[in-house]
C-alpha positions in Angstrom: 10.9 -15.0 22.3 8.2 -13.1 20.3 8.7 -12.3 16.9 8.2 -9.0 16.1 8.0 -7.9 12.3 10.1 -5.1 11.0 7.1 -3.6 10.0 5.8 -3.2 12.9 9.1 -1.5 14.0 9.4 0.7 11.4 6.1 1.8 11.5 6.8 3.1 15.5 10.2 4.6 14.7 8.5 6.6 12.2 5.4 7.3 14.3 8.1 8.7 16.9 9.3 11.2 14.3 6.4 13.1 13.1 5.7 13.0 17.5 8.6 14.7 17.5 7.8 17.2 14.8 4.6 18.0 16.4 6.4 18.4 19.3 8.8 20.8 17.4 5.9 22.8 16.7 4.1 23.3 19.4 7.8 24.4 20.6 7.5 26.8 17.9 4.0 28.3 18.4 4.9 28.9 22.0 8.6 30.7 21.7 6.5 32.8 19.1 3.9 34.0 21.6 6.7 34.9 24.0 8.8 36.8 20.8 11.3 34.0 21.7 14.0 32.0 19.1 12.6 29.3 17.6 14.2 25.6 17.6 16.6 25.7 15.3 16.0 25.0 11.6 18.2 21.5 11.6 15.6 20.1 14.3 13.4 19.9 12.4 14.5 18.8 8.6 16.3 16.7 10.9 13.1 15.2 12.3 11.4 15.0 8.7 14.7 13.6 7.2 15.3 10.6 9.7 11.5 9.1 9.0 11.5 9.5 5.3 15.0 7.5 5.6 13.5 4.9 7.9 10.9 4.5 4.8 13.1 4.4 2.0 15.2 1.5 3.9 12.2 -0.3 4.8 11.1 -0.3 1.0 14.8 -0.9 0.0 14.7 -4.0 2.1 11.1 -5.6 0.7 12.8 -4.8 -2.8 16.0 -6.2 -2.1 14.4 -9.5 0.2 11.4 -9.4 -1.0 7.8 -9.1 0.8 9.5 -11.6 3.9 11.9 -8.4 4.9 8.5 -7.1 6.3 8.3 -9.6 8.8 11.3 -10.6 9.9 13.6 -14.0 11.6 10.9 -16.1 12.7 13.5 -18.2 14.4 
C-alpha cells in the first residue's frame, strides 16, 4: 500500500475548498446578472471556515507530533 503523507492530503482537501468558493462565486456573479438570490451567506463562510480549520489542525498536529505528523504511518 502507498503511503501517502498527510500533507499531501491536507493540501487537496484545502485545494477543494477555495474550488468551491470559486465555484460559489461564479454562482454569485451569475444569479446577479439574472437579478436572482444569491447562495446563501453560510455557503460561503462555510467554505472559508472548513479550509482554515483543515490548516489550523494540520499545524496543531506538526506542533503536537512534531515535523513526522506531515508525513504520516509509513507502515
Amino acid at each position: 500500500m502507498e503511503v501517502v503523507a498527510i500533507i499531501s492530503c491536507v493540501a487537496a482537501v484545502v485545494s477543494a475548498y477555495r474550488d468551491g468558493q470559486v465555484i460559489v462565486q461564479r454562482i454569485k456573479d451569475k444569479r446577479r446578472a439574472r437579478k436572482a438570490l444569491p447562495p446563501t451567506i453560510l455557503l460561503e463562510e462555510s467554505l472559508q471556515k472548513g479550509s482554515q480549520a483543515v490548516e489550523e489542525a494540520k499545524e496543531s498536529g506538526v506542533k503536537r507530533f512534531g515535523p513526522k505528523f506531515a508525513i504520516g504511518d509509513s507502515e
